[in-house]
Phi, psi and omega in degrees: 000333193296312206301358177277340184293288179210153170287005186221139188299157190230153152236112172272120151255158157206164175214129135296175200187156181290332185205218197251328187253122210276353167275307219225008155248171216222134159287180192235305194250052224243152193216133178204150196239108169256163192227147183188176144294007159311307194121180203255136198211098167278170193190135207207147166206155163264147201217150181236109199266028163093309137246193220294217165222110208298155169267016121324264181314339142315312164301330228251312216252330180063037181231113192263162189290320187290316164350275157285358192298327156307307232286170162303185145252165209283019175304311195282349179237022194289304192313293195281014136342285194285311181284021160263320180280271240320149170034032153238154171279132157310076153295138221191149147260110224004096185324314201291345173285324179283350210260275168020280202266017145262343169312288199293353171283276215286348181260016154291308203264063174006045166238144200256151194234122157197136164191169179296143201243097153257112174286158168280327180298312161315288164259055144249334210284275173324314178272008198215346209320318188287329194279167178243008190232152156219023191291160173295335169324312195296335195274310172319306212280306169302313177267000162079053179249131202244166184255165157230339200271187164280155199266127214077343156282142203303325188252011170277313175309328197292306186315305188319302175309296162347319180270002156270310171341295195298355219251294120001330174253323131345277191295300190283302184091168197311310159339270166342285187302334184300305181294348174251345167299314182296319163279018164281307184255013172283143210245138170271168182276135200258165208297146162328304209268341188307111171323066083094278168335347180274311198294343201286331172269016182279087196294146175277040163222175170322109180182234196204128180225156196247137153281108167222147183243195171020078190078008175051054170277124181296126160261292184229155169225140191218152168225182187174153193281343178234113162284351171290326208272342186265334172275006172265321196302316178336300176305345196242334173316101197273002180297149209283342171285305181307331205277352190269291161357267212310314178313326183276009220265145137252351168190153156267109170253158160218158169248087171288139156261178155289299204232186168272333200286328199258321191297306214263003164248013154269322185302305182303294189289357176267331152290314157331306190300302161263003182039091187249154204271022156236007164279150178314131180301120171295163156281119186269148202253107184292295180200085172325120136204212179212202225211075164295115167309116178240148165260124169240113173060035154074009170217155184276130189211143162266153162231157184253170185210106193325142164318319183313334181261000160309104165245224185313334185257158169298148185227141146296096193171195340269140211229151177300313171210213187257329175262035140287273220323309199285350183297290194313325197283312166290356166270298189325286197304325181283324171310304187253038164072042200243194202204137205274350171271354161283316197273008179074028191251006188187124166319141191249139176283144160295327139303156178278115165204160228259165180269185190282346157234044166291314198263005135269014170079000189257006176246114208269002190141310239270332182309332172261027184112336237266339213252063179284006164240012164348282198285290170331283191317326177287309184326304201271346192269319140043264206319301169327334187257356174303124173307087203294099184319134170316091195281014198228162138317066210084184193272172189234190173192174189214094211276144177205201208076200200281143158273001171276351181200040150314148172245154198260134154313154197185111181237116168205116143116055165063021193250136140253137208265000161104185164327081176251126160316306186204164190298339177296331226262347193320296188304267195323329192259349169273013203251344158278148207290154199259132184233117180266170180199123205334265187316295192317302196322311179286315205293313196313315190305318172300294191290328181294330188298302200267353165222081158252353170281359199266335197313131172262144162245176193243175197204161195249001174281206171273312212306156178243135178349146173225145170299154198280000000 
């Protein structure tokens, strides 16, 4: 019977689960169909994951905490678990999730899960390409595939794929579908030194992944909302900068975020950090700093000052280096006429005379006297550049992910302190030393412009986030 399928025994999963996130959520539920020349063999559990269960998920699933409370934990049914999957292709609607939080299940019990991985969604995508929805819902409704158990159970969903297989062998025929599961579960060929075990844990979400060769020398960072899927295209990639990556790549790191919001300021501060020598060469920060006001004599003169000694006055800045800043300060002067012996940029004579460029028209004066609006005028062409005081009461955050289980983004004095899962985690991440960084610095701004009605402020109590 497999062979109508695939040339290889398949095993169809499905799981409920408490939530979304396979480190700090519990299966619940597992449900499996193994397919073979045998024929076909289900197998279902109820699972007691340890905690509570949201009452969200409870409606979606119709698996209530009193259900489980009887039930094993999945210590006691993992082996025969693993010998139901073991030497099959994997199956899933979106496989990486279910494949996942059994990986992290069994590698709590220092036991291992590796196998060819087939999602459905993918090949429904592939065999289906003209339709646009492909959730299983989209599928009941178009092929008429019916259930008899809750629509959200675990070995009711493991069936429904089968009953797209069939859908699928029917419409395409056996040929086809063999051919498009293999190229489905076909691998590009991976770097020599690269551990195999690595791609295997490679998540289909959202996050930031790191290359390293040599001596764990960061070669690249890269992010993307699916990192299994941008880190193989690397691999399949005939340019000749890629094909030279791969020969160096020895290992592989990743981040899952929530979102592109976590992705792209973690991705901006790890290149900052690490500088890696196959990302487009960053602008190197020589020496951060900015540009303070002072009165000398009833006039305005800039000075410069390392970022480090910024504290509470206003400041100008912050510029990469000191010859940014004067580059900036020398466009700034020719543009409105100011004149460089008021600003202390050119030597002053003891006598009253006029500078050079006064006696080339780029100077409005002020050296002989001429200028009484010098200082407005420095002030306002400035202004711009003024460093922007922290405008909230504490740190703030920016939530993104599912709304039954966002994570908040978490920002203060223009720094980001990173990820919170839940509220309890608050005090330890406001409790880091604060790093500012540029480029992260221009992002924050850029998201406060485009979500500042979403800013949440945090609160160190029991009280829950209140809006901005």
């Amino acid at each position: 019977m497999n062979n109508l399928y695939f040339s290889f025994p398949l095993v169809l999963v499905d799981l409920e689960t408490t939530g979304a996130n396979p480190n700090s959520d519990r299966i619940t539920e597992v449900g499996i169909v193994q397919i073979d020349e045998q024929g076909c063999r289900s197998w279902s559990q109820l699972v007691n994951p340890g905690k509570e269960i949201p009452e969200f998920i409870q409606e979606l699933t119709g698996i209530s905490n009193e259900m489980v409370a009887d039930a094993p934990p999945f210590a006691e049914v993992a082996e025969q678990v693993l010998e139901l999957l073991q030497g099959r292709v994997f199956v899933a609607h979106n496989a990486r999730f279910d494949y996942g939080f059994l990986k992290q299940e069994f590698k709590r019990l220092d036991m291992r899960l590796q196998a060819q991985v087939l999602c459905t969604v993918k090949l429904s995508r592939k065999l289906y390409p003209a339709e646009h929805k492909h959730s299983l819902d989209a599928l009941i409704a178009r092929y008429g595939l019916t259930f008899t158990g809750g629509r959200h159970r675990a070995l009711t969903d493991a069936e429904l794929l089968q009953q797209f297989l069939d859908v699928a062998l029917k419409d395409h025929g056996s040929e086809a579908l063999h051919q498009a599961i293999a190229g489905l579960l076909r691998q590009p060929a991976l770097p020599p030194a690269l551990d195999p075990a690595q791609i295997d844990e490679l998540p289909e979400s959202s996050g930031v992944y790191i290359f390293y060769g040599a001596d764990d020398v960061a070669l690249y960072i890269g992010k993307n909302h699916n990192i299994r899927k941008r880190v193989l295209a690397h691999f399949s990639d005939a340019n000749p900068k890629e094909v030279q990556l791969a020969k160096r790549t020895q290992r592989l790191a990743w981040h899952e975020t929530s979102g592109e919001l976590g992705a792209v300021l973690l991705e901006t501060s790890l290149v900052s950090q690490l500088e890696p020598s196959y990302n487009p060469p960053q602008r190197r920060i020589k020496e951060l700093g900015a540009w303070r006001l002072v009165s000398k004599d009833d006039v305005l003169q800039p000075y410069w000052m390392p970022w480090a000694e910024a504290g509470a006055e206003p400041v100008f800045g912050p510029f990469r280096s000191r010859r940014e800043a004067a580059n900036v300060l020398n466009k700034m002067i020719d543009g409105h006429g100011l004149c460089r012996q008021i600003l202390g940029l050119e030597p002053k004579p003891k006598s009253i005379a006029p500078c050079s460029a006064f006696l080339e028209g780029r100077c409005r004066g002020g050296c002989v006297g001429r200028d009484i609006t010098h200082n407005a005028r420095f002030s306002a062409a400035i202004e711009r550049y003024r460093f922007p005081l922290w405008p909230y009461q504490g740190a703030v955050a920016l939530a993104e992910g599912p709304e039954w289980a966002p994570v908040l983004q978490v920002f203060d004095q223009w720094c980001y302190l990173g990820a919170l899962n839940h509220i309890d985690e608050l005090p330890a991440l406001l409790a880091k030393p604060r790093k500012f960084e540029l480029d992260v610095f221009k992002l924050i701004q850029k998201e406060f412009k485009k979500q500042g009605h979403k800013l949440q402020k945090l609160a160190t109590g029991v009280e829950s986030q209140k809006d901005l």
